[in-house]
SETOR-330312 format. One line per 3 residues: number of its first residue (from 1); for each residue x, y, z of C-alpha. Coordinates in pm, whole numbers, always signed. Layout:
BEGIN
NUM> X/Y/Z ~ ...
REM end
This chain:
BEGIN
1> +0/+0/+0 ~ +134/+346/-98 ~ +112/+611/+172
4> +213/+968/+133 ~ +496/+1093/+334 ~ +455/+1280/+621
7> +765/+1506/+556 ~ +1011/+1490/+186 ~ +1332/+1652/+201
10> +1356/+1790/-173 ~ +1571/+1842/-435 ~ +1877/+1845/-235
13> +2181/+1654/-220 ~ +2146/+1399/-18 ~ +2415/+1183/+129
16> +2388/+854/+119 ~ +2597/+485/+254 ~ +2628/+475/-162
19> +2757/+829/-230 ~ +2561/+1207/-314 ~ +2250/+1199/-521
22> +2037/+1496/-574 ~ +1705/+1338/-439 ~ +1369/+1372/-237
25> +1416/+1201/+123 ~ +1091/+1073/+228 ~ +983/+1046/+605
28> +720/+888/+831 ~ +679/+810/+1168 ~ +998/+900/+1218
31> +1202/+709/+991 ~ +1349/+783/+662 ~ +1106/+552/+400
34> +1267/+634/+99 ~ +1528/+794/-117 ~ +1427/+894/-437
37> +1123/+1121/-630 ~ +801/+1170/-384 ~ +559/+1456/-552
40> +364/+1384/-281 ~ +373/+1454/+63 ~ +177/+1631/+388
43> +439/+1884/+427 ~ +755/+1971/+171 ~ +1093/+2137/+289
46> +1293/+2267/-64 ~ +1652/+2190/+8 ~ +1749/+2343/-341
49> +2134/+2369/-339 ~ +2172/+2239/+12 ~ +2354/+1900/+103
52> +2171/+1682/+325 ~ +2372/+1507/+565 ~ +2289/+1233/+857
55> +2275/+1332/+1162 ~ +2542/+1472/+1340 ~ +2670/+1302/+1669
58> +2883/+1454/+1938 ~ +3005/+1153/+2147 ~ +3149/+1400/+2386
61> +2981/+1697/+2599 ~ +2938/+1825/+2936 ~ +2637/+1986/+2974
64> +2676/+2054/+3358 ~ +2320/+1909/+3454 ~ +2267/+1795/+3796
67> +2485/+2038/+3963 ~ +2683/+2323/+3767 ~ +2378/+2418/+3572
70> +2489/+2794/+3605 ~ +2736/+2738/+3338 ~ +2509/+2508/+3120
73> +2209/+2230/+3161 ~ +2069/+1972/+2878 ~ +1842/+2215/+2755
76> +2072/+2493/+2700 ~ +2339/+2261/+2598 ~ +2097/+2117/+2339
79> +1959/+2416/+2238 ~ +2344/+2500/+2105 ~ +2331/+2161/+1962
82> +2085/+2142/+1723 ~ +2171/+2510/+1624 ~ +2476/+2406/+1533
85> +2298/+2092/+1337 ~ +2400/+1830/+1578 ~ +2106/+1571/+1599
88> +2253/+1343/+1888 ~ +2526/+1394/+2158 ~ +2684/+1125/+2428
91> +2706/+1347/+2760 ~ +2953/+1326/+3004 ~ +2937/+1178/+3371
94> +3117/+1433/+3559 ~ +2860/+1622/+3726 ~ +2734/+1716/+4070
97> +2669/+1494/+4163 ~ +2841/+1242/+3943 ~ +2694/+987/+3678
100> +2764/+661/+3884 ~ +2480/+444/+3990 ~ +2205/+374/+3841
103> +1971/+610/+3985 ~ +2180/+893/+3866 ~ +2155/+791/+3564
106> +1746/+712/+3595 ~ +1786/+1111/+3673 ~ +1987/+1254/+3377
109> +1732/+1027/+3164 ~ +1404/+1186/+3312 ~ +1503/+1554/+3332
112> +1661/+1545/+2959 ~ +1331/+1378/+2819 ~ +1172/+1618/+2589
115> +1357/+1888/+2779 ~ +1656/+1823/+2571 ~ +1638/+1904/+2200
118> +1835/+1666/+2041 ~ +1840/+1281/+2085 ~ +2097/+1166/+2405
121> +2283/+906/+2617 ~ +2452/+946/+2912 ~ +2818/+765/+3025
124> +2821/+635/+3309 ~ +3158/+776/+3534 ~ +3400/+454/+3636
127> +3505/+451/+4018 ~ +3702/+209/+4193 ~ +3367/+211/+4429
130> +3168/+89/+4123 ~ +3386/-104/+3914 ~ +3212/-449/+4019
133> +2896/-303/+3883 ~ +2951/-187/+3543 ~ +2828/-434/+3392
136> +2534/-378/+3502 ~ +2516/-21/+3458 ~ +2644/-20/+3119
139> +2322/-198/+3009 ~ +2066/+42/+3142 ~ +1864/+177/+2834
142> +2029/+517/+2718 ~ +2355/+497/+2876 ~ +2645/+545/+2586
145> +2865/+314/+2835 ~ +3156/+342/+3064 ~ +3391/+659/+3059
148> +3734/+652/+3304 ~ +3938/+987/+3393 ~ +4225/+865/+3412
151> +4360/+1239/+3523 ~ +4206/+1586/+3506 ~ +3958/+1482/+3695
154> +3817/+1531/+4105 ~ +3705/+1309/+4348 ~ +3606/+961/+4315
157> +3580/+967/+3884 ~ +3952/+967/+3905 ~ +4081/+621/+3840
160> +4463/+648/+3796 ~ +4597/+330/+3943 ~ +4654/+38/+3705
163> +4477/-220/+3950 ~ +4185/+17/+3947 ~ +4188/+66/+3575
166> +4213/-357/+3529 ~ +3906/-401/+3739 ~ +3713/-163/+3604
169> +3801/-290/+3222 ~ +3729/-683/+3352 ~ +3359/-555/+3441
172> +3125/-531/+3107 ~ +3202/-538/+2726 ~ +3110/-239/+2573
175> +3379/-7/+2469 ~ +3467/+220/+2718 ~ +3606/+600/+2656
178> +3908/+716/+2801 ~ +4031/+1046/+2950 ~ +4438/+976/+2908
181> +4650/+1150/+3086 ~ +4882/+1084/+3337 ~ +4805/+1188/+3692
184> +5106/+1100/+3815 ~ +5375/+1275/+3608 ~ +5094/+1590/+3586
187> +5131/+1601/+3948 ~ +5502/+1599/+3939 ~ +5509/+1883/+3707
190> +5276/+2122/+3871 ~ +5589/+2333/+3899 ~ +5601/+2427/+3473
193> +5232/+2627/+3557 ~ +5342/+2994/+3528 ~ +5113/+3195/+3699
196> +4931/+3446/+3483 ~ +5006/+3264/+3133 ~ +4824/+3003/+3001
199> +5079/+2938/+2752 ~ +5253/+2751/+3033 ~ +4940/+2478/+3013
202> +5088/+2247/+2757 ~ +5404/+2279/+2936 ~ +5282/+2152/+3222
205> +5035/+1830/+3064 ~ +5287/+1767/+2809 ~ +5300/+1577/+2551
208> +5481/+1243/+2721 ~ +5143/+1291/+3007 ~ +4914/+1165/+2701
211> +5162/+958/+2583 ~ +5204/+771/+2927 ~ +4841/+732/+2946
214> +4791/+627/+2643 ~ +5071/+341/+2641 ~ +4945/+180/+3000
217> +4505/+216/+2880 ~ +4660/+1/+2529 ~ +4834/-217/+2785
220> +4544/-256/+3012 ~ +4307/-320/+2752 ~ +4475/-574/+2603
223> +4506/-771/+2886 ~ +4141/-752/+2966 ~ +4040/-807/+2612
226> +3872/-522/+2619 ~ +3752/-246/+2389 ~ +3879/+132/+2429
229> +3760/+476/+2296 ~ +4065/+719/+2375 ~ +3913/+1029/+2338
232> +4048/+1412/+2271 ~ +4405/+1269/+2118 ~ +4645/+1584/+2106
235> +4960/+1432/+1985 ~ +5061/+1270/+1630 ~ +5275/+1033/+1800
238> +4987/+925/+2022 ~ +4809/+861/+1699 ~ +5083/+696/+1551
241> +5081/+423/+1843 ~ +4704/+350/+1860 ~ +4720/+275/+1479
244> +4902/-3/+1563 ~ +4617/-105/+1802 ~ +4331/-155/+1621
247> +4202/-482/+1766 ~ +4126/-291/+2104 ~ +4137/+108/+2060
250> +3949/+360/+1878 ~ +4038/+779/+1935 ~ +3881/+1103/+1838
253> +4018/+1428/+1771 ~ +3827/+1743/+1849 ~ +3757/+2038/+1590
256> +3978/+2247/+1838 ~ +4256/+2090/+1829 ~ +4202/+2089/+1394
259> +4185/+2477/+1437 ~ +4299/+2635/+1729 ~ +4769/+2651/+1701
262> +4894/+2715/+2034 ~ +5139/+2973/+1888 ~ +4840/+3225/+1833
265> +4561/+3061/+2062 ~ +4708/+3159/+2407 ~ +4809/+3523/+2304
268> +4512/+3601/+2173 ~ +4257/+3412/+2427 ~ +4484/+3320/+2719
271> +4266/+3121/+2943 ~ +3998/+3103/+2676 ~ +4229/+2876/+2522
274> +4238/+2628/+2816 ~ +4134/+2312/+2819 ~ +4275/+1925/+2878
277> +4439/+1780/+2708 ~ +4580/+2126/+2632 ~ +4601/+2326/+2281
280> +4964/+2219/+2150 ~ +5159/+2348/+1917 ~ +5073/+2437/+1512
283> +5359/+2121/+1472 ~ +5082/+1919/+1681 ~ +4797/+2061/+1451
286> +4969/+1962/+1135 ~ +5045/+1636/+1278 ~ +4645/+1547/+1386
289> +4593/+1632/+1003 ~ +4840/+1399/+884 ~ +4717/+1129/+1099
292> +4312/+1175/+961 ~ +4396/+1176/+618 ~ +4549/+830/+696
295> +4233/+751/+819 ~ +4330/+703/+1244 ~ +4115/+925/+1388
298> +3763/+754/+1400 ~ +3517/+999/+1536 ~ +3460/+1400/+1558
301> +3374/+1547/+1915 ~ +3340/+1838/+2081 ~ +3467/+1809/+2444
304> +3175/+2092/+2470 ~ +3296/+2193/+2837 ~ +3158/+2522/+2938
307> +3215/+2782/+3170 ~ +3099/+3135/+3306 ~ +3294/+3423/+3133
310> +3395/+3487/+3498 ~ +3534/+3140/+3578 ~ +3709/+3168/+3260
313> +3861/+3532/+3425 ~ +4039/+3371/+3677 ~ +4429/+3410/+3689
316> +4618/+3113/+3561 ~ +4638/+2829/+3682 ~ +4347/+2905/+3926
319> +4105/+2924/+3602 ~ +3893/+2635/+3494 ~ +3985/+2399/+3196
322> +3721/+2388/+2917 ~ +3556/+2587/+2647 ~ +3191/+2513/+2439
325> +3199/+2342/+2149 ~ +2889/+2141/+2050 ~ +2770/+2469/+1844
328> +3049/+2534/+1644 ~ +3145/+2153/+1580 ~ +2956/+2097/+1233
331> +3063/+2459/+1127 ~ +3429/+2427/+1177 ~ +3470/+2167/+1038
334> +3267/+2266/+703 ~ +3523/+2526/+676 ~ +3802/+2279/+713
337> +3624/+2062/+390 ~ +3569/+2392/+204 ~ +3959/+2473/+243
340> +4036/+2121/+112 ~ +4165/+1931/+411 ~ +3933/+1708/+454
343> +3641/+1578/+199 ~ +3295/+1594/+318 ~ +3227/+1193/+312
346> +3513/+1202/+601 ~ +3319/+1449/+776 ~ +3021/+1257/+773
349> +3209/+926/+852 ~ +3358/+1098/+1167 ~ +3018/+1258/+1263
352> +2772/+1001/+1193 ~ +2828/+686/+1062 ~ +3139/+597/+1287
355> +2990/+698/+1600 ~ +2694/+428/+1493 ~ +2955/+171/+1419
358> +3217/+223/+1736 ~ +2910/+219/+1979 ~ +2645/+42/+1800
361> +2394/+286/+1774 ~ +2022/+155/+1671 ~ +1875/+338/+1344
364> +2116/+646/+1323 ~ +2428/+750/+1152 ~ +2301/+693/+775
367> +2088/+819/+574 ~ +1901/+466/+450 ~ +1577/+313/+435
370> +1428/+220/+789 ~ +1700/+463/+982 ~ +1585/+714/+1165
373> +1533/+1071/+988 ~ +1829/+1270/+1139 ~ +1949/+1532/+875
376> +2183/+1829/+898 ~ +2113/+2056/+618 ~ +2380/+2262/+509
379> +2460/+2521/+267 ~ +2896/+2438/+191 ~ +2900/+2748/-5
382> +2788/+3021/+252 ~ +3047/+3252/+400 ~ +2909/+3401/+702
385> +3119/+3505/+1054 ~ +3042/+3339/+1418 ~ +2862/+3615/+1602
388> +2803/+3601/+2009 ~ +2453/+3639/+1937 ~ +2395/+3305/+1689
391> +2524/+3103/+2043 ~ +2316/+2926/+2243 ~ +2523/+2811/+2539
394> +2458/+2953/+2884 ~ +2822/+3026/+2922 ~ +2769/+3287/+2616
397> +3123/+3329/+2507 ~ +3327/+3123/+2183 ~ +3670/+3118/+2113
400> +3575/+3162/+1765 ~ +3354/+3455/+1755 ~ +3479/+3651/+1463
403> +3577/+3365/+1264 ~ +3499/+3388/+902 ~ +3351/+3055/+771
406> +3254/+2887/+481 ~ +2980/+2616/+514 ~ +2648/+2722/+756
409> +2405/+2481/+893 ~ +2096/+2549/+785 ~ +1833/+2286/+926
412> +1822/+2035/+1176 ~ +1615/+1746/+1171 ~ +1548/+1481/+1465
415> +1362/+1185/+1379 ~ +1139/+1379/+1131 ~ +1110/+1702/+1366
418> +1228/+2015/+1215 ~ +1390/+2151/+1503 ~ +1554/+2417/+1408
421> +1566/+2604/+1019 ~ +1757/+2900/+919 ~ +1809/+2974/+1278
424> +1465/+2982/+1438 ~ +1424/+2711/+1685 ~ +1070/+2478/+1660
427> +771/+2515/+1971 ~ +917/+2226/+2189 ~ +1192/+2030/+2242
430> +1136/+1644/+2159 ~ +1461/+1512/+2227 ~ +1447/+1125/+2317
433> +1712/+870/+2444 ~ +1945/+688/+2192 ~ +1952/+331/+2187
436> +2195/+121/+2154 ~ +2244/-304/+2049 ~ +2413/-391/+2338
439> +2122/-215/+2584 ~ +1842/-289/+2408
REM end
């Protein structure tokens, strides 16, 4: 029987598992029906000389909620996602108080449901309290699995000890995501910090911190047989090593660390510019580029870590690490494929389709028959500049207002919801959790 659509996408180019094709995307109830020529339909979006994309996904954000929501909560957070076309995000467990047992994340899941605009999951934070029970944990419905802070992290979600870190890999199988840094050697070198200059912050967390990190999670993980996400790689070399380790690890980069070159960053934006693992050196930039055009780097994500413009103040060292990101993600990195360093079906593998394949997302990351309909609509050719004013996040600042881009997102659309076209947001936020094989 031949129904009508509920919602086409027309006439634009549309990105599919086979390639572009300048098509009508047909949706109902939800789910993407068809790709093809639908003159018919209940309502009709013309996407005229606009690519259609899947979904984005930002497998890492901190949107502060329970806790710290003065600097940003899920709605906020989400609001500056699906601005900046992101149709999914993976947030972060490292609230107040922290994602750890199962009625914290029963919590997250209730106050983000249809309070949140985009579609979510929620990690749950490792402890050496509640490594026996991850297992467990890592099952409940919308939870995107187990993350460990290895260092940069407070209070029990640091896990730096290698005994700690085995028994919390030998509990569960999902992959788990990795802060990787060294605690150790970062607290050994507290005396690099130069008061006053954030320069000094990749001095301090140096490169050999990741690297350490890094070399004992491989280690660890391939003792337990385990699977690893390392996530936010700064270094080349780091890179270079978890090539080697396929079989266990997976790693993302972070459109910052694509854009922002320590030699210019800290001058201009001092503590703006802090975050961890820290903004390296243009050397380091060049060398993350090398290492995704050989194809290492599976995944795009944010690190969105907000906070207030007068946390951010604060005299170095006594300043907080982070800086938003979900917003700017998609846009960024349009620029990057408009100045030819990346192509735009590696953008949408690191957005999209890898995040569904590293975590074994249900229905997303694709833009095929029987997925659901998650589209970012963007217009490559657009030049337009990042204005405070276009963000969304509660925090209210970006280290990249006044950035020229090419590339502007356009539309976002969440399981057949147009939430949000040529910048005006829709009546309600519909946001629902993601689900995943190995919690279903």
């Amino acid at each position: 029987m031949n129904v009508a659509p509920e919602l086409v996408l027309s006439n634009g180019t549309v990105h599919t598992p086979s390639g572009p094709v300048v098509a009508d995307v047909a949706v109902r109830d939800g789910k993407i029906v068809g790709v093809g020529a639908y003159p018919d339909a209940a309502e009709r979006i013309d996407c005229t000389g606009l690519d259609v994309l899947p979904g984005v996904i930002d497998s890492q954000v901190h949107f502060r909620e329970p806790g710290l929501e003065h600097k940003e909560d899920l709605e906020s957070g989400s609001r500056a996602a699906v601005m900046g076309g992101v149709t999914a995000v993976f947030e972060m467990p490292n609230t107040n108080p922290n994602t750890d047992t199962a009625d914290r994340v029963a919590d997250k899941l209730a106050r983000a449901h249809h309070r949140m605009w985009c579609d979510h999951a929620f990690y749950v934070g490792a402890t050496a309290e509640n490594a026996e029970h991850l297992g467990e944990l890592e099952r409940i419905p919308g939870t995107a699995g187990v993350k460990i802070f290895m260092g940069a992290s407070t209070g029990s979600l640091l896990v730096s000890e290698d005994a700690d870190l085995a028994r919390v890999l030998a509990h569960g199988s999902r992959r788990v995501a990795i802060h990787a840094e060294d605690e150790a050697r970062m607290n050994a070198r507290k005396g690099h910090r130069v008061e006053g200059d954030a320069s000094s912050h990749p001095v301090w967390r140096d490169d050999e911190s990741a690297m350490l990190a890094t070399q004992r999670i491989l280690r660890l993980a391939r003792a337990a047989k385990r699977p690893i996400h390392i996530l936010h790689v700064t270094t080349p070399a780091e890179l270079e090593l978890i090539a080697q380790h396929r079989d266990v690890a997976t790693c993302e980069v972070t459109p910052q660390h694509l854009t922002l070159r320590g030699e210019e960053a800290y001058p201009r934006l001092g503590t703006y510019a802090q975050m961890n693992p820290p903004i390296r050196s243009g050397a380091h930039v060049d060398g993350l580029w090398h290492w995704l055009r050989q194809g290492v780097p599976d995944v795009i994500g944010s690190d969105h870590a907000p906070h207030t413009i007068e946390e951010k103040a604060k005299v170095y060292p006594a300043s907080p690490s982070g800086m938003p990101g979900v917003q700017t993600l998609l846009p960024l990195m349009l620029d990057h494929v408009a100045a030819g360093r990346m192509t735009l079906a590696r953008l949408i593998d690191m957005t999209s389709a890898g995040s569904q394949r590293l975590f074994g997302l249900v229905g997303k990351g694709r833009i095929a028959t029987g997925y659901d309909a998650d589209f970012s609509v963007v217009d490559l050719k657009a030049k337009w500049t990042v204005t405070e004013d276009w963000l969304q996040s509660r925090c209210g600042w970006s280290p990249y207002t006044g950035m020229e881009l090419t590339g502007q997102v356009v539309g976002t659309i969440v399981r057949g919801h147009r939430v949000m076209w040529e910048r005006q947001l829709a009546n309600a936020a519909a946001g629902e959790k993601l689900r995943f094989a190995a919690a279903l």
